[in-house]
C-alpha positions in Angstrom: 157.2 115.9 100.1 153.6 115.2 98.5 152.1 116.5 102.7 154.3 119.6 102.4 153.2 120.5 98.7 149.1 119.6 99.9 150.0 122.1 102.9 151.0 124.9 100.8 148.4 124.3 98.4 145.5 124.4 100.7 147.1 128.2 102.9 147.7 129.8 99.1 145.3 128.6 96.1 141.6 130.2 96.5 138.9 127.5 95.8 137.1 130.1 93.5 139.9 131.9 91.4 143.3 129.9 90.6 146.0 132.4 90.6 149.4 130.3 89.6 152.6 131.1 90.2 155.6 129.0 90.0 155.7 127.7 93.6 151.8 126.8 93.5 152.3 125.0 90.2 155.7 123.3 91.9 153.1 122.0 94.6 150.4 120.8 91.9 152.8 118.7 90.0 153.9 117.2 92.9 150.7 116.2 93.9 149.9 115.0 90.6 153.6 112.8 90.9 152.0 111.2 94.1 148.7 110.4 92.3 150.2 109.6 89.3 153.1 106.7 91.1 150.1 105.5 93.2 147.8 104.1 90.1 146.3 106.9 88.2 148.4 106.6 85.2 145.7 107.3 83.0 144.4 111.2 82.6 141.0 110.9 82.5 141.5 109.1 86.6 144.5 111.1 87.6 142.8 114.0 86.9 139.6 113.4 89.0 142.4 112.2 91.6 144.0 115.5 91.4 140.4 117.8 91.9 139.0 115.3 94.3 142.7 115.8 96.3 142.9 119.7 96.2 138.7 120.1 96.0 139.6 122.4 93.2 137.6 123.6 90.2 140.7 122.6 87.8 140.3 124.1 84.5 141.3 121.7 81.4 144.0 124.1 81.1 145.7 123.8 84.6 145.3 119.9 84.3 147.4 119.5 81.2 149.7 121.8 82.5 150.1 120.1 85.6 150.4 116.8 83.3 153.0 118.2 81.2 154.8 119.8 84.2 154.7 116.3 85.8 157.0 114.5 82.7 159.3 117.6 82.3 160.3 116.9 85.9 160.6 113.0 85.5 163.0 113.8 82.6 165.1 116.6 84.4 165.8 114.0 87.3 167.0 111.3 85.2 169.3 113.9 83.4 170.7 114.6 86.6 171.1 110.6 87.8 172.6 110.3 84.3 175.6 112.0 85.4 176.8 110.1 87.9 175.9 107.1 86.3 178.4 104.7 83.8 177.3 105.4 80.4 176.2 101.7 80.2 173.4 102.3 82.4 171.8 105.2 80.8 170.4 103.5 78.4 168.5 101.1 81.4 167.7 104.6 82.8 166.4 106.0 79.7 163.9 102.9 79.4 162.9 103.3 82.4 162.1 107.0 83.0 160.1 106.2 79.7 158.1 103.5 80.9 157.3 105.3 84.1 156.0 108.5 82.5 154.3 106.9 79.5 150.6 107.8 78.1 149.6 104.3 78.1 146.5 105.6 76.3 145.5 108.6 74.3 145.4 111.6 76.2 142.0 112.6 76.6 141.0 115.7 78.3 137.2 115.5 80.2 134.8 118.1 79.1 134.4 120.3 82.5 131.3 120.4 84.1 128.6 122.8 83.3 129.2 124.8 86.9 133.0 124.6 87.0 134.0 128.2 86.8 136.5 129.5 84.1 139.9 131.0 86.0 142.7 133.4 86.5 146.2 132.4 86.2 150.1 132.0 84.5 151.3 128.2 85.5 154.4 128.1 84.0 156.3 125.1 83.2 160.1 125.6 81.4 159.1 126.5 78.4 155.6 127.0 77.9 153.8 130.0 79.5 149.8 129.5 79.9 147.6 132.4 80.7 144.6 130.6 82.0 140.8 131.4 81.8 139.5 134.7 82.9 137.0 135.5 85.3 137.4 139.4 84.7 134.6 140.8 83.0 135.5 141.1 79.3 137.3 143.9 77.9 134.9 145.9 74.9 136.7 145.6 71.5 136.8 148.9 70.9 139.1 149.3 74.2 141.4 146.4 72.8 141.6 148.6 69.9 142.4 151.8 71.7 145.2 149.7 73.6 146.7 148.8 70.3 146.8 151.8 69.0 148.5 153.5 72.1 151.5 151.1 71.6 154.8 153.0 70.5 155.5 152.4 67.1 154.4 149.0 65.4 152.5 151.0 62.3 152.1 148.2 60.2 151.0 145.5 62.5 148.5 148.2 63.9 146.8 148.8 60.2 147.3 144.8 59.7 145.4 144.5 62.8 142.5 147.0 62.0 142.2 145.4 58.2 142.3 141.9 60.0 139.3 142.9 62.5 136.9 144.6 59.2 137.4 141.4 57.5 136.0 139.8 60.1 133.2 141.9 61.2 132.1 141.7 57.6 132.4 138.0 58.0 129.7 138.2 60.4 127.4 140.5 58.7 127.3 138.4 56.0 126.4 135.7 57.6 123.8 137.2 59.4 122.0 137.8 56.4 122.8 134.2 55.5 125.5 135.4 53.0 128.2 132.8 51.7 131.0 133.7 53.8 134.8 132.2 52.2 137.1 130.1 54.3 139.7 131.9 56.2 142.6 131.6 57.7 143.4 133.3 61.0 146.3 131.4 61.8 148.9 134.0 61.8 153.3 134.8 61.3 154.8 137.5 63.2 158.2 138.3 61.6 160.5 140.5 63.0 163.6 140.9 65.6 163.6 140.2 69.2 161.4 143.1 71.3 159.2 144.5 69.1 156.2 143.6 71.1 155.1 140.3 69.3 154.3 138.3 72.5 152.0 141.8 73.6 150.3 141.8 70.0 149.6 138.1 70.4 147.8 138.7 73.8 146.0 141.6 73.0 144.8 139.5 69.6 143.9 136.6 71.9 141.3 138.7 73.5 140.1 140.9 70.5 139.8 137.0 68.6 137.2 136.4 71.7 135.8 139.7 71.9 134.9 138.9 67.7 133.6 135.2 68.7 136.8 133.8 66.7 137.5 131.9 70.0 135.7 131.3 73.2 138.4 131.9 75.9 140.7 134.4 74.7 143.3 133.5 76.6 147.0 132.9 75.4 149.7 129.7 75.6 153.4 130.9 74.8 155.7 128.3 74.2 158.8 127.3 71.4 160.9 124.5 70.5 161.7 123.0 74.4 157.3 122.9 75.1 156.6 121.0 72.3 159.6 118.4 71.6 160.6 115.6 73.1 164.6 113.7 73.5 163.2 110.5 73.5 161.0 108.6 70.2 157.5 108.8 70.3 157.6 111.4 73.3 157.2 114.2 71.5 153.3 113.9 70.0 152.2 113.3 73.2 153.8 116.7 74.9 152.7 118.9 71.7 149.1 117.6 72.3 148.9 118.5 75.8 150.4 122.3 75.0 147.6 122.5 72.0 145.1 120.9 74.6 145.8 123.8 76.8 145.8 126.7 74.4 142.1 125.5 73.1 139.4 128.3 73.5 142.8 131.0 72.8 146.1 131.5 70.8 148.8 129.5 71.0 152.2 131.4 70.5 155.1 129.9 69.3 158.2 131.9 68.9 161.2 131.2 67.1 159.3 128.2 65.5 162.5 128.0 62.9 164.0 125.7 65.5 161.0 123.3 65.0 162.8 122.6 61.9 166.5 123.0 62.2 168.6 124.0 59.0 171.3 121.6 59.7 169.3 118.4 60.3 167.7 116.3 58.0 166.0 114.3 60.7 164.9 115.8 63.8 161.8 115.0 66.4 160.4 118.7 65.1 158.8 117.2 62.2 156.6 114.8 64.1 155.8 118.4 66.4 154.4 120.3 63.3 152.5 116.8 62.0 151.1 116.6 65.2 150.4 120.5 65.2 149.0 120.4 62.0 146.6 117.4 62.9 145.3 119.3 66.1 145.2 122.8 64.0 142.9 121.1 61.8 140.9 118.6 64.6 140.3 121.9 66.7 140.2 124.6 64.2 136.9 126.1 65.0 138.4 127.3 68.6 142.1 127.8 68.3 144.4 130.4 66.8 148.4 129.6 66.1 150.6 132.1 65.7 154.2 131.2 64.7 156.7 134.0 65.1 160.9 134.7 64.2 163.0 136.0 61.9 161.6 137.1 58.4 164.2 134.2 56.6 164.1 131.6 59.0 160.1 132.1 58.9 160.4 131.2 55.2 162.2 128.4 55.8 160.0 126.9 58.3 156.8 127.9 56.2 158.7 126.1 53.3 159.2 122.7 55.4 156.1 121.4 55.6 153.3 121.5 52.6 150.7 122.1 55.4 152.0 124.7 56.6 152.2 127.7 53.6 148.2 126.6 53.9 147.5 127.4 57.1 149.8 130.5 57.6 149.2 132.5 55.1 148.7 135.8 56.9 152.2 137.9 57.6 152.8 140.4 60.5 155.9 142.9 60.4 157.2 144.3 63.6 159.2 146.9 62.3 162.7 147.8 64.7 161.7 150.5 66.5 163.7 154.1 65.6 165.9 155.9 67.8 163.0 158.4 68.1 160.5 155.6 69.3 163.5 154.1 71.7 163.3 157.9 73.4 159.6 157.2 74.2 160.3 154.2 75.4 162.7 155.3 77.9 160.8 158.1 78.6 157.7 156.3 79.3 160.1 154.2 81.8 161.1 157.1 83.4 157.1 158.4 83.7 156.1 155.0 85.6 159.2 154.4 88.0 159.0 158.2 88.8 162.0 159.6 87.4 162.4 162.9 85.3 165.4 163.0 82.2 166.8 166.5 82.2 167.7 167.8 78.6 171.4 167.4 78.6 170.9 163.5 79.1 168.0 163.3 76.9 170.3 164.7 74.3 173.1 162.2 75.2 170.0 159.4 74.9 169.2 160.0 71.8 173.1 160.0 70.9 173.1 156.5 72.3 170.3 155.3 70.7 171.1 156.6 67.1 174.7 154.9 68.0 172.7 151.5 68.3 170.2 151.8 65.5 172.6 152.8 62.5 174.5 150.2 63.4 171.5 147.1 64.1 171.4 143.3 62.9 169.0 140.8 63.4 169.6 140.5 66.8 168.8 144.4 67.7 166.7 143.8 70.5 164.6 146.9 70.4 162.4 147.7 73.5 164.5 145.4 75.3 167.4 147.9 74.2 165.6 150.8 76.2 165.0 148.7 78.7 168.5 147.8 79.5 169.8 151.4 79.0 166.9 152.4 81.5 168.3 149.8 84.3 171.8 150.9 83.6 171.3 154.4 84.2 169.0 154.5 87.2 172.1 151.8 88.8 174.5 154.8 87.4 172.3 157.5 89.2 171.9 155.4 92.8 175.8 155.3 92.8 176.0 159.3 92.3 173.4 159.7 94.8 174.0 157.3 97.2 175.8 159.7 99.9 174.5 162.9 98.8 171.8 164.5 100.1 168.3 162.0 99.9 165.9 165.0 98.5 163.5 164.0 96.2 164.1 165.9 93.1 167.8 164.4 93.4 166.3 160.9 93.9 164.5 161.6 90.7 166.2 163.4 88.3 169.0 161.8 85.7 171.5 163.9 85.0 174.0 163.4 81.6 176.2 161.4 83.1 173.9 158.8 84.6 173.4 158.0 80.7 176.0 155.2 79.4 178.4 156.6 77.6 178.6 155.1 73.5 181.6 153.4 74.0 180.0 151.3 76.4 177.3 149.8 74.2 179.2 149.7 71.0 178.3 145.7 70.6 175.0 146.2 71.0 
């Protein structure tokens, strides 16, 4: 298994720029299983195991990754064992899937060496999404700025944005003309519903933070409840430092961080997450961002858990649902990159759709995602009218009123 993962390794990962995709980061962590049985339990040796194996220039990011990658997998094979196994014997199981992929010291990440090139990439492990180091030029602010403000919608968070990035750049004048300068925050809270472009803010912010020297990387670590706690005790410090590890130098993004703190549990392991996210904020907090985004009340709640916390965050972002006039963009947008026209009549029956939706929204409106789906269900609607008819290209392209879902249809969205 390890041969097979070294083959594919060394026919698809490019010694200068690490590109990750799942299968590539599959191969990693099974290299770093087979380093990892054989002796180099410890990170600072299994990761000069792992470089002097693959003869990679493996950023600090990829390795805790990898790491991290490496005990999810551990755990997910003794959950399946567990099933076939009396109920007795799990907890033998347990203890030993514990003592197998314990840190038996602190995890301690080695500073990378003065030539080892910064790199592309998205290893992805269940929960936790890492956009790794760049070596594209850097994008000029005033272009991140230009991006923002071509976004549909999102009025607010644009003017929150451009208030956020004076403050700053004031910040720096001052102290150029050695100026006291106050302690800020730049931790941030995205409140709002599901697709309303908070993951896309948070990237773009990630590089306009670099681009205004708040961080040195720019580069952003996704992940929630599952990437950051543990099942088992005393698990669960250990896998939040290794996701904090990896977003150093960027923005970590954690969404729906409510379910850190769970309203029907006194006790949970999420507590010792936000201690131990709260130590690193502080430990590191001269190269890393947090952002913490959900619901408007369940964000209260989780701000309201912890007295460290309120501190930290006290900066709020509101991602406004988008209207049903802002949904026709959308779509229409959709349309303009997948090379499809919307003749009037359906554009009509769109909006009738989207109005439908809108008036009647919760909490769990999902917004772009809304036009997304509608867009997907009409183009399958328009393939099965077109299927036998004549292939020309304006019939390829053009949708037609009744490729639009009818109301009815979506009423329970």
């Amino acid at each position: 298994m390890a041969e097979q993962a070294r083959e594919y390794v060394r026919q698809n990962l490019s010694r200068t720029t690490i590109l990750m995709d799942e299968k590539l980061f599959s191969a990693l962590v099974t290299i770093g299983c087979y380093h990892f049985e054989n002796g180099n339990s410890d990170f600072p040796r299994w990761s000069s195991a792992m470089m002097g194996e693959t003869g990679l220039n493996l950023t600090n990011a990829h390795l805790c990754a990898i790491f991290v990658g490496m005990r999810d997998r551990a755990f997910r094979r003794a959950t399946e064992i567990t099933r076939i196994l009396n109920k007795s014997e799990r907890g033998e199981l347990s203890g030993l899937i514990n003592e197998f992929m314990a840190i038996r010291s602190p995890v301690t990440v080695p500073p990378p060496s003065e030539n080892q090139p910064s790199s592309v990439g998205a290893a992805k492990e269940p929960s936790t999404q890492i956009e790794l180091k760049s070596l594209r030029p850097k994008t000029p602010l005033d272009k991140l700025l230009d991006e923002l403000n071509s976004y549909i919608g999102l009025e607010r968070v644009k003017a929150d944005v451009a208030e956020l990035v004076n403050s700053i750049k004031v910040d720096k004048l001052r102290l150029a003309q050695n100026l006291a300068v106050p302690d800020r925050s730049l931790h941030l809270v995205f409140y709002g519903n599901p697709g309303t472009g908070k993951t896309t803010i948070a990237r773009l912010l990630a590089k306009i933070y670099r681009e205004l020297g708040v961080v040195s990387e720019g580069h952003l670590v996704a992940t929630d409840r599952a990437g950051l706690v543990a099942s088992y005790v005393g698990q669960t410090a250990p896998k939040v430092e290794a996701v904090v590890e990896s977003a150093l130098g960027g923005v970590l993004f954690i969404d729906e961080a409510y379910s850190l703190v769970p309203a029907d549990a006194k006790w949970d392991f999420g507590h010792e997450a936000i201690q131990q996210l709260l130590l690193m904020m502080e430990n590191h907090r001269d190269d890393l961002v947090v952002i913490v985004a959900g619901y408007q009340d369940e964000m209260t709640r989780f701000l309201e858990s912890n007295p460290g916390l309120a501190g930290r965050f006290n900066k709020k972002l509101f991602f406004d649902d988008y209207t049903p006039e802002q949904l026709i963009h959308i779509f229409d947008r959709l349309c303009r990159l997948n090379d499809y026209v919307i003749e009037p009549a359906a554009s009509q029956k769109l909006r009738q759709l989207f109005q439908f939706a809108y008036s009647r929204r919760d909490k769990s409106f999902s917004n772009a995602r809304l036009a997304r789906n509608y867009f997907e269900s009409t183009i399958s609607r328009l393939a099965q009218r077109v299927v036998d008819c004549d292939p020309r290209r304006q019939t390829l392209m053009t949708i037609i009123e009744q490729d639009i879902p009818d109301v009815p249809a979506v009423a329970d969205c």
